[in-house]
N, C-alpha and C positions, 0 to 999 in steps of 0.2 A: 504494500500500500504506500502508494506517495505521500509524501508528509505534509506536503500543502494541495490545497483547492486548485485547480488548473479549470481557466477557460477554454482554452485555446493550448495547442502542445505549445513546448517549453523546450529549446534545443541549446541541450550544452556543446559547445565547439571548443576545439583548441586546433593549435594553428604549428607546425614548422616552417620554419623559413629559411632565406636564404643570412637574414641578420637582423637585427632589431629596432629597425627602421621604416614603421609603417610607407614613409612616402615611396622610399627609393627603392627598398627590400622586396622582392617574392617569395609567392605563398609554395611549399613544396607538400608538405601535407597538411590533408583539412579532413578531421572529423568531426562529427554532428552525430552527437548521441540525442536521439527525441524521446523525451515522455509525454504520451497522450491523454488527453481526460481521462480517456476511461482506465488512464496507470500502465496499458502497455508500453514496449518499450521497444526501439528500432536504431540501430547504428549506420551511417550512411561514410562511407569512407573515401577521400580523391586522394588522387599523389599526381603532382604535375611534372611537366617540365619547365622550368624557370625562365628557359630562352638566356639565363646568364650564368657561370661558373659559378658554384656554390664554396662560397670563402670556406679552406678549411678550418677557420675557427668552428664557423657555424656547422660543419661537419661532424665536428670532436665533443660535440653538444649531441646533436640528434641521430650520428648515425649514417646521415643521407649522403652519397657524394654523385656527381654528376650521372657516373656510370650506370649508377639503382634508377636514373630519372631520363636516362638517355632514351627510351623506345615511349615514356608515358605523355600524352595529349597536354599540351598549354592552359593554361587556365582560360583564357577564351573560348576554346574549344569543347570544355565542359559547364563552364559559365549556366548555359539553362539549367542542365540538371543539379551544382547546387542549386539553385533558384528553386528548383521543383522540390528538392530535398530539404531547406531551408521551409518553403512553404509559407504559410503565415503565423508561424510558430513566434513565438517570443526569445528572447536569447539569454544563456547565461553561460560562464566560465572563469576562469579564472584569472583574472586584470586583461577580462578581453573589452575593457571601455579604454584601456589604453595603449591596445597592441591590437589582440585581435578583428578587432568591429573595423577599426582605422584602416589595417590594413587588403584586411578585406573589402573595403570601400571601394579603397583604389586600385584594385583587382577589377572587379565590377566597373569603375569609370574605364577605365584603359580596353576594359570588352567591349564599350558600349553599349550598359545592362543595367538598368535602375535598380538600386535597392535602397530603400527609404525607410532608415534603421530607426527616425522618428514616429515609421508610424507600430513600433516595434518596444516593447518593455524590456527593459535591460537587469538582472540579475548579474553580480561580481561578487563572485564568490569570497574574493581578496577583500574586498572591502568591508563587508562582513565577518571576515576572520581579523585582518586588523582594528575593525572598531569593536569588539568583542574580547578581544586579547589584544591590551594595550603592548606596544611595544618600546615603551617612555623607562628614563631611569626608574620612576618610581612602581612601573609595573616588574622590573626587573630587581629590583630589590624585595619586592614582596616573593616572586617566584622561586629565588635563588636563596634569601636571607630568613625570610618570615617576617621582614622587620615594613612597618609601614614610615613609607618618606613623611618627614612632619616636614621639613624643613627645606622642601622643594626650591627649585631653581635658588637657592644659597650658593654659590661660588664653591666655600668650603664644605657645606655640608653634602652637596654633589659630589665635590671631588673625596669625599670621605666615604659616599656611596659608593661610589664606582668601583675603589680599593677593594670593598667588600665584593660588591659582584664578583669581581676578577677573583678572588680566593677563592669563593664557594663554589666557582664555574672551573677552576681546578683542582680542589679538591672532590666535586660529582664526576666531572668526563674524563676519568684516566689515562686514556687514551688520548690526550692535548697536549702537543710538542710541552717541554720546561724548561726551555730555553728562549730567550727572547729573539734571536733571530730567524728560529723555528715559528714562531707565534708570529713575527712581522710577516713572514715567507706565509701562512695561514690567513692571516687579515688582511691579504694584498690583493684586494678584486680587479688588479689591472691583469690583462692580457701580457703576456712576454713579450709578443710583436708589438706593442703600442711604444711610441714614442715620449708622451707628454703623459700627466696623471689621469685623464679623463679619457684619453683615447681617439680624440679628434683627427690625430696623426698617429701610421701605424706604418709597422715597416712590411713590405715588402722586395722579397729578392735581392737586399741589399739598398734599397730606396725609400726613402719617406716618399707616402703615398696619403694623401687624405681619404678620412675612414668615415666621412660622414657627407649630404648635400649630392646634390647635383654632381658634381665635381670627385665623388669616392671612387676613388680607384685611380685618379691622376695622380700621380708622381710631382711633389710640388718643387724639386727644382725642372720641370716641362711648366708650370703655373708660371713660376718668376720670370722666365724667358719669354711665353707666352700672352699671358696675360698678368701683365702688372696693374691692373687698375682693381683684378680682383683679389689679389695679395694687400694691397689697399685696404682691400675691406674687409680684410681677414682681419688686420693688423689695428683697422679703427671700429671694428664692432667690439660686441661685448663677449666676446671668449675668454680663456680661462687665461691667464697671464704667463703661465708658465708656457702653454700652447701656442704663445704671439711672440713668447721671446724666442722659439726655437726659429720662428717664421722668420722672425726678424733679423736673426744673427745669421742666417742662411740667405736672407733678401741683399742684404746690407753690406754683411763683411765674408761671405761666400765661406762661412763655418759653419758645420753642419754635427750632430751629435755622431758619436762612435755609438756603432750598431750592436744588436748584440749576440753573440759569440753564435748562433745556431745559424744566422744570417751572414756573419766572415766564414764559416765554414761552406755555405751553397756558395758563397759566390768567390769562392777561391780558387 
């Protein structure tokens, strides 16, 4: 028995792609699990071909490489029957109001195929699990310590929080590097290919390549030669500073970062 009242079915989707960029990224798998009023239940499966080389980061995540997607139909080409399979169902999954739905949009526009996700009810499951389970120092001192924050956003009394979490989180997970450059190498969500902290520049083949825009996948010393008015703009928007200085000492004074060591080895 379903656990909520359903008007209309209710389709949870989840999406692989080619990266994590609704505008520019493709969709490589799309499934649609439906529940229907009356609580049955139906899985509708695609796998495409992207029409673009699937970045092996995004590979080493899901599995997918060109090869598995080399003989399957483009997302154009099946376009109605998700549509038939989508139906007039409502949507739910997990932070698909900020990846999935989006990118699927632009799936849909680039087919030339309406989907009108407004006149559609959105479910995120994420949303619901993070407003339900706060993820604040003070719901992590209560989870970890037992102890309730009194003393919230205090400077010291935070910073005295914190100390505690970090004990009780190594003394529960055993298995947690005890060494702190074991634990930096564990809390480091950069990719190794990225250049800058955020990842806007990544290397490729021995070359900074931008990782993000219109423009992902240019090599930005081919930008600077190319096109200096959009290094410009790289340089006078609002990105991350570390990301502008690498632009800039590359634009400027033709210094570039030393790559690293798995990237001197390919191109040696």
């Amino acid at each position: 028995m379903f656990p909520i009242q359903l008007d209309r079915p209710l389709a949870f989707i989840d999406i692989e792609a080619t990266g994590v960029y609704p505008r520019t990224d493709r969709v490589i798998d799309l499934s649609i699990a439906t529940v229907l009023p009356d609580g049955t239940r139906r899985i509708d499966n695609f796998r495409f071909n992207p029409g673009v080389p699937i970045p092996p980061e995004a590979s080493a995540i899901h599995g997918i490489k060109d090869a598995d997607v080399a003989q399957s139909p483009s997302f154009p080409q099946k376009a109605d029957a998700v549509l038939k399979a989508l139906g007039d169902s409502d949507l739910a999954g997990f932070n698909l109001a900020r990846f999935d739905i989006p990118i699927l949009a632009e799936e849909f526009l680039r087919a030339g195929k309406p989907f009108y996700v407004e006149l559609r009810r959105v479910i995120d499951v994420q949303r619901i699990f993070h407003r339900r389970e706060p993820r604040d120092l003070t719901a992590a001192l209560a989870f970890y310590c037992g102890e309730v924050h009194a003393n919230a956003h205090g400077a010291e009394a935070d910073a005295l929080a914190t100390l505690k979490i970090f004990e009780a989180q190594v003394s529960r997970y055993k298995d947690l590097p005890h060494s702190v450059q074991e634990l930096h190498q564990y809390c480091d969500v950069r990719h190794p290919d990225w250049v800058d902290r955020s990842g806007r520049l990544k290397w490729l083949k021995g070359e900074v390549v931008l990782n993000f825009g219109k423009k992902r996948g240019f090599p930005l010393r081919q930008l600077i030669q190319s096109d200096p008015n959009f290094v410009k703009w790289l340089l006078n928007s609002d990105f991350p500073r570390d990301m502008q200085e690498i632009v800039r000492a590359a634009a400027n004074e033709g210094r570039w970062p030393a790559p690293p060591p798995t990237d001197v080895k390919e191109s040696a």
